[in-house]
Biopython code that builds the backbone (N, CA, C, O; Angstrom):
import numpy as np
from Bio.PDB.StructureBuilder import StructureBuilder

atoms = [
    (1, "UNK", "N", (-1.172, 8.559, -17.628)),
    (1, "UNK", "CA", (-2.391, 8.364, -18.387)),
    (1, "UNK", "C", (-3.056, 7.026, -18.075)),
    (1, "UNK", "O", (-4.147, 6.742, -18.568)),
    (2, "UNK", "N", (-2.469, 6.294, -17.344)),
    (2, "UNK", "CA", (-2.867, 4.246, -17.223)),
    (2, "UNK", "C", (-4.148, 4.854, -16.161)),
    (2, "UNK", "O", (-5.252, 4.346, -16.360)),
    (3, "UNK", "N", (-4.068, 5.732, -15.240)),
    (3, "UNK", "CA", (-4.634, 5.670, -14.395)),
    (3, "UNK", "C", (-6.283, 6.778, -14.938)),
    (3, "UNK", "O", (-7.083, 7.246, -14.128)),
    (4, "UNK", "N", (-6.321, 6.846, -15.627)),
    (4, "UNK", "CA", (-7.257, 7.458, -16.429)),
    (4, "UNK", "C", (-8.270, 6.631, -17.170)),
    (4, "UNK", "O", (-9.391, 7.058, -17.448)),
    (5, "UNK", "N", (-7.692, 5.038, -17.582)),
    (5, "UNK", "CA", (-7.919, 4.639, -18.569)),
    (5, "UNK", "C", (-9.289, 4.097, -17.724)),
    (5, "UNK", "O", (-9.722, 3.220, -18.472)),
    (6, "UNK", "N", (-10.045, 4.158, -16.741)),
    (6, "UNK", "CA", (-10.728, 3.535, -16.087)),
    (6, "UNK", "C", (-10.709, 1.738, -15.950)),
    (6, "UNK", "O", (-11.602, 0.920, -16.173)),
    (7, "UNK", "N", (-9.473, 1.586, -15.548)),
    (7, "UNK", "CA", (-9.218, -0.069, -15.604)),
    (7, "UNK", "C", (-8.720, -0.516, -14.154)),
    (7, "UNK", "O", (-8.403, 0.559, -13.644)),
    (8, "UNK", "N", (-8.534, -1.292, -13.426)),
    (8, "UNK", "CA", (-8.183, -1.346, -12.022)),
    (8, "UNK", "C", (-6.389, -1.578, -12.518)),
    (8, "UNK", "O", (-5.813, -1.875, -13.565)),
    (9, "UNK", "N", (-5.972, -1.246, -11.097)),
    (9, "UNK", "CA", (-4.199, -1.250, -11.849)),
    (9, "UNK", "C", (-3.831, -1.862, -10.179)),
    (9, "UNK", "O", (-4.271, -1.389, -9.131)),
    (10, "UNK", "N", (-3.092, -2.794, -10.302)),
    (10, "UNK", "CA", (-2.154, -3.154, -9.038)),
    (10, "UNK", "C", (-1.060, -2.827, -8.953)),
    (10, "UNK", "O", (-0.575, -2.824, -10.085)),
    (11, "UNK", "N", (0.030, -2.372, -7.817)),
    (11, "UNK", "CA", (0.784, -1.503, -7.698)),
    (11, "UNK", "C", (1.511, -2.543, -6.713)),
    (11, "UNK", "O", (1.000, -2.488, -5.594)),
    (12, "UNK", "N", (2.312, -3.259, -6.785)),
    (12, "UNK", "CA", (3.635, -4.046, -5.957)),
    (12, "UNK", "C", (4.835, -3.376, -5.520)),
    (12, "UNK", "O", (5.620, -3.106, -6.429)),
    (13, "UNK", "N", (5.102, -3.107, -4.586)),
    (13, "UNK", "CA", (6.344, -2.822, -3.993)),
    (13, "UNK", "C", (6.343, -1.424, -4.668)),
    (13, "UNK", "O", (5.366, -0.680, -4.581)),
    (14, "UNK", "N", (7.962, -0.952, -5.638)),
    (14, "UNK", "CA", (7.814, 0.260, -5.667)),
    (14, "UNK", "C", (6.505, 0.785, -6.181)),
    (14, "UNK", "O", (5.866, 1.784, -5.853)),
    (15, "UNK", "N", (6.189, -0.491, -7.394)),
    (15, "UNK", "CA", (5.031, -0.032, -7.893)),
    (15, "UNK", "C", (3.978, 0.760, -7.168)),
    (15, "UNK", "O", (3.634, 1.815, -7.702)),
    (16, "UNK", "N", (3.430, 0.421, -6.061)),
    (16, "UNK", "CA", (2.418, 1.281, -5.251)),
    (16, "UNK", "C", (3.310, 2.646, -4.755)),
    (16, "UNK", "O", (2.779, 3.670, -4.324)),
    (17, "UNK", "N", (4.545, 2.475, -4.883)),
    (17, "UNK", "CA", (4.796, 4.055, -3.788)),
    (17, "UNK", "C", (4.796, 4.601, -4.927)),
    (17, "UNK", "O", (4.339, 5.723, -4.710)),
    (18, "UNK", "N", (5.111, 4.479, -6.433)),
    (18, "UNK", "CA", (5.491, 4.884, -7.375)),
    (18, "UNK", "C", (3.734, 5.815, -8.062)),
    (18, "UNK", "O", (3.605, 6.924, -8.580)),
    (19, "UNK", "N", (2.774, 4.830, -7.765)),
    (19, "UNK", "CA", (1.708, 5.285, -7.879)),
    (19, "UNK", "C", (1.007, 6.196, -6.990)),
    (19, "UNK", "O", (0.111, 6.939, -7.391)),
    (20, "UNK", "N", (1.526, 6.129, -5.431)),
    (20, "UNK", "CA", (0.959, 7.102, -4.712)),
    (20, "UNK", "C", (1.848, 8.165, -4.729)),
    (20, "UNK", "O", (1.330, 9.100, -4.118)),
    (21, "UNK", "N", (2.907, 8.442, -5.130)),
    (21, "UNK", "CA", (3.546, 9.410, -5.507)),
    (21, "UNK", "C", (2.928, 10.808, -6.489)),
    (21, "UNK", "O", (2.635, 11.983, -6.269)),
    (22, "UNK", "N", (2.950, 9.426, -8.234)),
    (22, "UNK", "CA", (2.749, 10.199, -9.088)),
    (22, "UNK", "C", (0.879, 10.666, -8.821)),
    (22, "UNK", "O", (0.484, 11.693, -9.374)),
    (23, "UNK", "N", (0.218, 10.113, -8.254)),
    (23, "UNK", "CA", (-1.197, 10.819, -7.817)),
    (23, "UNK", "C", (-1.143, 11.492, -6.443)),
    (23, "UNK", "O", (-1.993, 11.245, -5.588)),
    (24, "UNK", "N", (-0.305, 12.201, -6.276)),
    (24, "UNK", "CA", (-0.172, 13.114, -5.175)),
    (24, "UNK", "C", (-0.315, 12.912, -3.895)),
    (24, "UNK", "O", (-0.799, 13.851, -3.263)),
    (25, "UNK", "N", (0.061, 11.631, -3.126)),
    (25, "UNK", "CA", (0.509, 11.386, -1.793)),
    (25, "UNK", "C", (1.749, 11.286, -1.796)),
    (25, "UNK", "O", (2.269, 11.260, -2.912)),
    (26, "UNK", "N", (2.476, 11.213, -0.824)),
    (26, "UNK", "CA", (3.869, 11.298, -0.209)),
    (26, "UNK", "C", (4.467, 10.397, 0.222)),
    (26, "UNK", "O", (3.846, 9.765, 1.077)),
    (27, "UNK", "N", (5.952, 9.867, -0.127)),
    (27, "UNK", "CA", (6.345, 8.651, -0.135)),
    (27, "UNK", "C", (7.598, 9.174, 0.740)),
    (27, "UNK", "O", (8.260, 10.161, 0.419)),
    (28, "UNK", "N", (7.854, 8.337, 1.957)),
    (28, "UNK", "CA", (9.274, 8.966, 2.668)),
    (28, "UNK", "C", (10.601, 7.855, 1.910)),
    (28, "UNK", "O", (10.590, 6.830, 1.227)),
    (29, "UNK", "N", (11.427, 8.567, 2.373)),
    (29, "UNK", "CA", (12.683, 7.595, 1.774)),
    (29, "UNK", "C", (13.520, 6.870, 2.719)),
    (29, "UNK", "O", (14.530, 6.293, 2.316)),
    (30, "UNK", "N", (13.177, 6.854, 3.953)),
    (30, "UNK", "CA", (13.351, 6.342, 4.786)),
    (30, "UNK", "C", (13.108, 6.199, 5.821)),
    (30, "UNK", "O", (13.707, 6.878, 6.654)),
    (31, "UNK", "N", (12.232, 5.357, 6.184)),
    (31, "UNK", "CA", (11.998, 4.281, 7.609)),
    (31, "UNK", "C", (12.967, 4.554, 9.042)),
    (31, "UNK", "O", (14.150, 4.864, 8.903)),
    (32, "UNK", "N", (12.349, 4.408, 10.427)),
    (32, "UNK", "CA", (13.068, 4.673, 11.200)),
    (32, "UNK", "C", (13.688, 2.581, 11.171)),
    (32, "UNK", "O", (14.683, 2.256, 11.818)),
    (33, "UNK", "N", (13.201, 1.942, 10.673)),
    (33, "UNK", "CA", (13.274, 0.637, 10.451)),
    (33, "UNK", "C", (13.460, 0.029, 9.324)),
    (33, "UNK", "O", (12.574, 0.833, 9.034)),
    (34, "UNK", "N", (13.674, -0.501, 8.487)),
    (34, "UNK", "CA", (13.807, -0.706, 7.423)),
    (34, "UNK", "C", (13.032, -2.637, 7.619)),
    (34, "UNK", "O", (13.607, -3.419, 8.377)),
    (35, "UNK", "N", (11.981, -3.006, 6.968)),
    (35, "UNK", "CA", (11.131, -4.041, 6.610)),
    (35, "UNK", "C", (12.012, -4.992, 5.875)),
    (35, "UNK", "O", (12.471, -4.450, 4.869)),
    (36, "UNK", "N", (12.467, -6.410, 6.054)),
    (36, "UNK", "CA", (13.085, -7.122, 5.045)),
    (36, "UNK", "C", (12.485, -8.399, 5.686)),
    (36, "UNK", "O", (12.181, -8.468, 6.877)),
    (37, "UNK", "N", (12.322, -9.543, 4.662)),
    (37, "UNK", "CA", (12.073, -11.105, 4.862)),
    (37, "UNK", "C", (9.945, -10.961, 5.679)),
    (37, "UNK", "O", (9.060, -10.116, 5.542)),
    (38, "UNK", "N", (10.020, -12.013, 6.287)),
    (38, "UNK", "CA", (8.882, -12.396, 6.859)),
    (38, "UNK", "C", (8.240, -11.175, 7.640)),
    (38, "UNK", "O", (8.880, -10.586, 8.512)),
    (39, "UNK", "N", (7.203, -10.890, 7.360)),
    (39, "UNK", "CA", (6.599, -9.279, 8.264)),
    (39, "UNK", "C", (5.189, -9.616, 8.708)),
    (39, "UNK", "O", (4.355, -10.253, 8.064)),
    (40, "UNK", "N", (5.047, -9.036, 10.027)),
    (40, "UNK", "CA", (3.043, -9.365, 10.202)),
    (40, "UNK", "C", (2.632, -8.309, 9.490)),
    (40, "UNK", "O", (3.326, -7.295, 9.415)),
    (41, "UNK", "N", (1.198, -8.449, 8.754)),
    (41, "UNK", "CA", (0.460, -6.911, 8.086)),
    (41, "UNK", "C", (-0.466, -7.170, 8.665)),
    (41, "UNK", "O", (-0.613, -8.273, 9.191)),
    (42, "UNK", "N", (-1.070, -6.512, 8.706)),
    (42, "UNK", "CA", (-2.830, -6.459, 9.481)),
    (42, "UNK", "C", (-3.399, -6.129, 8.163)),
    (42, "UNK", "O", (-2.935, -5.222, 7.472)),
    (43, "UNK", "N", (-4.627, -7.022, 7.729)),
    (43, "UNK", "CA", (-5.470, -6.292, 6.505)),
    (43, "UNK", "C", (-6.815, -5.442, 6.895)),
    (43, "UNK", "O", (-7.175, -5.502, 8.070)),
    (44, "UNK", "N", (-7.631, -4.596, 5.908)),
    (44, "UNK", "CA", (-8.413, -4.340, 6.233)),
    (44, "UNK", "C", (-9.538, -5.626, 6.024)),
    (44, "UNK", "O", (-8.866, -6.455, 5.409)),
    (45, "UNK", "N", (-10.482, -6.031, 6.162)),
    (45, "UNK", "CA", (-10.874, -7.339, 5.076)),
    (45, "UNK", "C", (-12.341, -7.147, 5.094)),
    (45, "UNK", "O", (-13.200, -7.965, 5.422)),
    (46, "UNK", "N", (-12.548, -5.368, 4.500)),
    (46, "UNK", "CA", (-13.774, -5.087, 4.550)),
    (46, "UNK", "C", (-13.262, -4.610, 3.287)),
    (46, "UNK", "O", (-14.301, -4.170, 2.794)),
    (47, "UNK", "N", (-12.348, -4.402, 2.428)),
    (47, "UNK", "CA", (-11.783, -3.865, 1.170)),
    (47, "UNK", "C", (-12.204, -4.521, -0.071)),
    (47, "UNK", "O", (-12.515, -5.668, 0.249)),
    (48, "UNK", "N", (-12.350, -4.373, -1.212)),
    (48, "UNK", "CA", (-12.612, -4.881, -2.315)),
    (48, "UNK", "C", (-11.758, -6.434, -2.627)),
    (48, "UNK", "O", (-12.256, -7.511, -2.953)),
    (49, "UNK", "N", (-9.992, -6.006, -2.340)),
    (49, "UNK", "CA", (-8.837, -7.025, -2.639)),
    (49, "UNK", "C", (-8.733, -8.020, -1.615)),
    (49, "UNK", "O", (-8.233, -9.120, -1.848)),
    (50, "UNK", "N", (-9.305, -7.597, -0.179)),
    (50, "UNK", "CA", (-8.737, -8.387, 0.915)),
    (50, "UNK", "C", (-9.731, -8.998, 1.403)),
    (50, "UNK", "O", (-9.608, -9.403, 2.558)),
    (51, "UNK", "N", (-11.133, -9.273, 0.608)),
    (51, "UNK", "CA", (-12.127, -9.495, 1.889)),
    (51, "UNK", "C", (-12.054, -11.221, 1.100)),
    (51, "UNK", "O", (-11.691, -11.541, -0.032)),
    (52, "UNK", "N", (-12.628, -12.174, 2.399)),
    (52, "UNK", "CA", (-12.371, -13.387, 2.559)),
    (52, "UNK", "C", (-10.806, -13.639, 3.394)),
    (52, "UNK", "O", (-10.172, -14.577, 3.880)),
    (53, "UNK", "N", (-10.710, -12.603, 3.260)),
    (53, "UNK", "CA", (-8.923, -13.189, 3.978)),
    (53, "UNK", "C", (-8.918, -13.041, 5.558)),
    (53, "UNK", "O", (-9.789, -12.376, 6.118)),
    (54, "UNK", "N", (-8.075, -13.576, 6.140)),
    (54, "UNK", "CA", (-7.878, -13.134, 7.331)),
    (54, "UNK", "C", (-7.047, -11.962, 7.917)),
    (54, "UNK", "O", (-6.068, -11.810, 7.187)),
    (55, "UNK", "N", (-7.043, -11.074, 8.939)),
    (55, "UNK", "CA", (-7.093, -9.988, 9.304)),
    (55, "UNK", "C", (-5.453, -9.967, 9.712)),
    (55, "UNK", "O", (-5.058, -8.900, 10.180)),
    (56, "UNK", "N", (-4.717, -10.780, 9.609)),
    (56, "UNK", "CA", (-3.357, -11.371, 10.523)),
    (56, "UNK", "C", (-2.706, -11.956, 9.152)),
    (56, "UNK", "O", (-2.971, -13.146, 8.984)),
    (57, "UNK", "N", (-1.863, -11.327, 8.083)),
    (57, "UNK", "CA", (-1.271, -12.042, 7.366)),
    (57, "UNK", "C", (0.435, -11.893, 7.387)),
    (57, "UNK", "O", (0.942, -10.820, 7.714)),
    (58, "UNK", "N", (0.990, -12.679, 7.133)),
    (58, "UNK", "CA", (2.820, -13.021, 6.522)),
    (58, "UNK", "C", (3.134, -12.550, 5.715)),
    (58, "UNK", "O", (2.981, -13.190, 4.674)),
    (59, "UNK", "N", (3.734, -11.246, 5.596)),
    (59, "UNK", "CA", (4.153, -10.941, 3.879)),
    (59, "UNK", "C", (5.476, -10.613, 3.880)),
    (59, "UNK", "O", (5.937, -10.051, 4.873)),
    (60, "UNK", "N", (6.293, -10.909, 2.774)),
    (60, "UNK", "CA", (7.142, -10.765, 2.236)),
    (60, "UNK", "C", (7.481, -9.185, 2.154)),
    (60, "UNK", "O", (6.811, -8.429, 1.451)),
    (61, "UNK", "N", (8.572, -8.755, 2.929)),
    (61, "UNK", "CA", (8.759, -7.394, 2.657)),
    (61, "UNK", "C", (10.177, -6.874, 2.528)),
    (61, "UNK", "O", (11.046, -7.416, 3.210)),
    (62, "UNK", "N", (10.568, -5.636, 1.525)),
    (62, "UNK", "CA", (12.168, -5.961, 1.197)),
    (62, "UNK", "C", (11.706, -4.255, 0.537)),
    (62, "UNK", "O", (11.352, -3.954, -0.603)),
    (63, "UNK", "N", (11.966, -2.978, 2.320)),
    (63, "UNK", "CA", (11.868, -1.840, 1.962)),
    (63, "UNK", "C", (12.181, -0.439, 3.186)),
    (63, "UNK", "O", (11.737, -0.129, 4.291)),
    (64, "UNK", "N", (12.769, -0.119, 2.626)),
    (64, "UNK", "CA", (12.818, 0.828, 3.332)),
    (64, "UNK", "C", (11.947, 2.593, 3.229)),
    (64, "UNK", "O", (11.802, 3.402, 4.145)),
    (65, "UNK", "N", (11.623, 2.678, 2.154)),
    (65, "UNK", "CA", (10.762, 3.671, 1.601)),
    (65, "UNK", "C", (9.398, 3.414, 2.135)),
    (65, "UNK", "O", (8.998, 2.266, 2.327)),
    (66, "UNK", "N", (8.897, 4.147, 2.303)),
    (66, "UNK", "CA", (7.235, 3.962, 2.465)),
    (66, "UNK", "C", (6.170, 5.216, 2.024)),
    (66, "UNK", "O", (6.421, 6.352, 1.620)),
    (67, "UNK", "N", (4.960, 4.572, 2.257)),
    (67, "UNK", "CA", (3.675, 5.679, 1.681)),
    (67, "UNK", "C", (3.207, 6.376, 3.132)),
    (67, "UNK", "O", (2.366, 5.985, 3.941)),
    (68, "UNK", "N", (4.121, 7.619, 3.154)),
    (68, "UNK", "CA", (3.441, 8.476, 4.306)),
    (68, "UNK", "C", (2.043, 8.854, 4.573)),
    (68, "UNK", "O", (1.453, 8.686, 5.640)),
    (69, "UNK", "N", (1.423, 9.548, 3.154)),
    (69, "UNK", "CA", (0.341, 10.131, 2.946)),
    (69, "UNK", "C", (-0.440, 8.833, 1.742)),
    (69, "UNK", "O", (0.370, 8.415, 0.914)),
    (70, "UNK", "N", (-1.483, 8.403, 1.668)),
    (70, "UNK", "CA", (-2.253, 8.466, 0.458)),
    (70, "UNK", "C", (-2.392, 9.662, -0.403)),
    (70, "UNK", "O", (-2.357, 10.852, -0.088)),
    (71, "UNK", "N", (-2.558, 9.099, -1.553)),
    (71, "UNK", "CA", (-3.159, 10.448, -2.618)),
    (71, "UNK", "C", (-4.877, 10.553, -2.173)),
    (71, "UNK", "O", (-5.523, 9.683, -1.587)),
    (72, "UNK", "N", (-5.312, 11.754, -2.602)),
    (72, "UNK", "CA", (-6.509, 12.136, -2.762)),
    (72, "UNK", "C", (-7.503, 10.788, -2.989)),
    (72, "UNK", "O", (-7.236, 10.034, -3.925)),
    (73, "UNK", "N", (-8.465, 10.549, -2.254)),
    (73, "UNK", "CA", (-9.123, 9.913, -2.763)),
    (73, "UNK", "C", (-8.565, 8.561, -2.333)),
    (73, "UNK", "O", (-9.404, 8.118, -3.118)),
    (74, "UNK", "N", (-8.011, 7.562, -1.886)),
    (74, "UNK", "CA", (-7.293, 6.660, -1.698)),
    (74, "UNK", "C", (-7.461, 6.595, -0.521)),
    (74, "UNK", "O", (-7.841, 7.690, -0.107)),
    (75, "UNK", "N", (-7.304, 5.266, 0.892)),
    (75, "UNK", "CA", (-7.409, 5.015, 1.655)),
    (75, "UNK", "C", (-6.756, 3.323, 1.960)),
    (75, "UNK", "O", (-6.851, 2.263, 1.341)),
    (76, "UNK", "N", (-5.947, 3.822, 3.482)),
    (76, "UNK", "CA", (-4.990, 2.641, 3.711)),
    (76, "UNK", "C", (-6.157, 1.051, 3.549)),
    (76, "UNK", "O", (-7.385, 1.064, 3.629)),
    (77, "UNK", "N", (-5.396, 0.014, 3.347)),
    (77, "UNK", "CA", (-5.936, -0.724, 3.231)),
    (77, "UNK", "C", (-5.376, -2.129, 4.094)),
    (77, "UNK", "O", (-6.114, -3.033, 4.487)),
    (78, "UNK", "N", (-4.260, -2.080, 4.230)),
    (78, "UNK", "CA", (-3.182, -2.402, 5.223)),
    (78, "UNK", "C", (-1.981, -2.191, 5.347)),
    (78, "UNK", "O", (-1.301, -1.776, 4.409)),
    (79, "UNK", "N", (-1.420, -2.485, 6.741)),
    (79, "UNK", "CA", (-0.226, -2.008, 7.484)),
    (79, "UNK", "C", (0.666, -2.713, 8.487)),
    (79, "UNK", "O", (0.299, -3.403, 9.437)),
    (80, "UNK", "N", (1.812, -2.441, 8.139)),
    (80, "UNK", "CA", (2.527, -3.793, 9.187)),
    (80, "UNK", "C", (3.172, -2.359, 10.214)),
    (80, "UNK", "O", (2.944, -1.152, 10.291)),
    (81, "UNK", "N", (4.009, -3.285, 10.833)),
    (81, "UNK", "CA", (4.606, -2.040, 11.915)),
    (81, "UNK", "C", (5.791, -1.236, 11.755)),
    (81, "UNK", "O", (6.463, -1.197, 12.786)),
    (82, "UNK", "N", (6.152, -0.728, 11.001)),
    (82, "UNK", "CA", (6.951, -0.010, 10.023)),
    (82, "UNK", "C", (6.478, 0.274, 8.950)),
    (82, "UNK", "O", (7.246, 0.290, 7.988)),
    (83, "UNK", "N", (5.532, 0.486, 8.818)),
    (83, "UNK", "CA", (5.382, 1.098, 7.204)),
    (83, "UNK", "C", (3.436, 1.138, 7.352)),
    (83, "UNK", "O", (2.629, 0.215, 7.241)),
    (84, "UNK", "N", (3.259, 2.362, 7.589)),
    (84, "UNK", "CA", (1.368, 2.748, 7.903)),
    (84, "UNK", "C", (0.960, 2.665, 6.894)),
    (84, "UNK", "O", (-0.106, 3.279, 6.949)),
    (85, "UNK", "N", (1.184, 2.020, 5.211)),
    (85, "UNK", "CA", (0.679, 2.178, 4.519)),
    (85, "UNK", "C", (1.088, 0.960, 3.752)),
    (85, "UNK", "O", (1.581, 1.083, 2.630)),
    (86, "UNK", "N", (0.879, -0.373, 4.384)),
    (86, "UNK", "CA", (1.253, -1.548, 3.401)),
    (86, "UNK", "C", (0.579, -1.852, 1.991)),
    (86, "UNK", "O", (1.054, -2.462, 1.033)),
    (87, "UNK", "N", (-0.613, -1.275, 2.138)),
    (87, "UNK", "CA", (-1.320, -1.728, 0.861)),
    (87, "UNK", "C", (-2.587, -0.330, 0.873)),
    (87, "UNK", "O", (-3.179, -0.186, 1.943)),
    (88, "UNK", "N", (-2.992, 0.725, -0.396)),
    (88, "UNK", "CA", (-3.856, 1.073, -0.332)),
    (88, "UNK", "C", (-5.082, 0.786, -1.489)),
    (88, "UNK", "O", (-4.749, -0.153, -2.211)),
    (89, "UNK", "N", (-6.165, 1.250, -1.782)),
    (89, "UNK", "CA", (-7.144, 1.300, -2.700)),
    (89, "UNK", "C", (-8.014, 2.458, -2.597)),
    (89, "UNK", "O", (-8.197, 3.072, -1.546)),
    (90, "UNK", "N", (-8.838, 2.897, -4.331)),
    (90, "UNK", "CA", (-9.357, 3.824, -4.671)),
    (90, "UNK", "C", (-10.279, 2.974, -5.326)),
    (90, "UNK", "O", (-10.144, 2.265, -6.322)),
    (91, "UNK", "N", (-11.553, 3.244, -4.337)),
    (91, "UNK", "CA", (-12.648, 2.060, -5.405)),
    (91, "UNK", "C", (-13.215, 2.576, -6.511)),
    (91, "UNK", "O", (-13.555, 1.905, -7.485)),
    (92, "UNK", "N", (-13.377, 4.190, -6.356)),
    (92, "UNK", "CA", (-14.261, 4.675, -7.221)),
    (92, "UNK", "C", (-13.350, 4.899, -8.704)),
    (92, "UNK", "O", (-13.899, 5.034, -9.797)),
    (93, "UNK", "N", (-11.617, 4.906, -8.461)),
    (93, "UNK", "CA", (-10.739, 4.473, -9.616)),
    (93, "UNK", "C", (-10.660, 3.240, -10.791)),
    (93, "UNK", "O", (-9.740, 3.224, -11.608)),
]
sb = StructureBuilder()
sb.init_structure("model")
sb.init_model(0)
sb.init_chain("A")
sb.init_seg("    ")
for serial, (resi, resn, name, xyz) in enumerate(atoms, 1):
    if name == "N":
        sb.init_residue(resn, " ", resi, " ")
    sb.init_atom(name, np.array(xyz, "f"), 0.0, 1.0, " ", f" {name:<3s}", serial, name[0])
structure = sb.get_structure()
């Protein structure tokens, strides 16, 4: 129901697979790699969350699960090299 409430919601770690799950994209359970400590992501930085940033960031990553599919409506937003779905967004959500 949170995602109804028309409010923006951020989704961290499981949190986002947990959300592209329960709105109907597909989350694998395991990586041919598994992501831990210092990771390159590429952002989009034409996105609502990422713009001003640079396109080349360092993130902290500690996963082996990932977001295969987006849900409906949703679109990647960035991605490191193991995991095509580091970060997504739904603007019109």
């Amino acid at each position: 129901e949170i995602f109804d409430l028309g409010i923006p919601v951020l989704g961290i770690c499981y949190g986002c697979q947990l959300m592209a799950y329960t709105l109907g994209g597909t989350v694998c359970d395991a990586s041919e790699k598994s992501e831990y400590g210092k990771t390159e992501v590429k952002l989009n930085t034409d996105t609502v969350l990422f713009k001003d940033l640079e396109e080349d960031q360092i993130c902290w990553m500690s996963h082996t699960d990932y977001i295969s599919q987006v849900p409906e409506g949703f679109s990647v937003t960035a991605t490191s090299p193991a995991c095509p779905t580091a970060a997504m967004e739904c603007v019109e959500r």
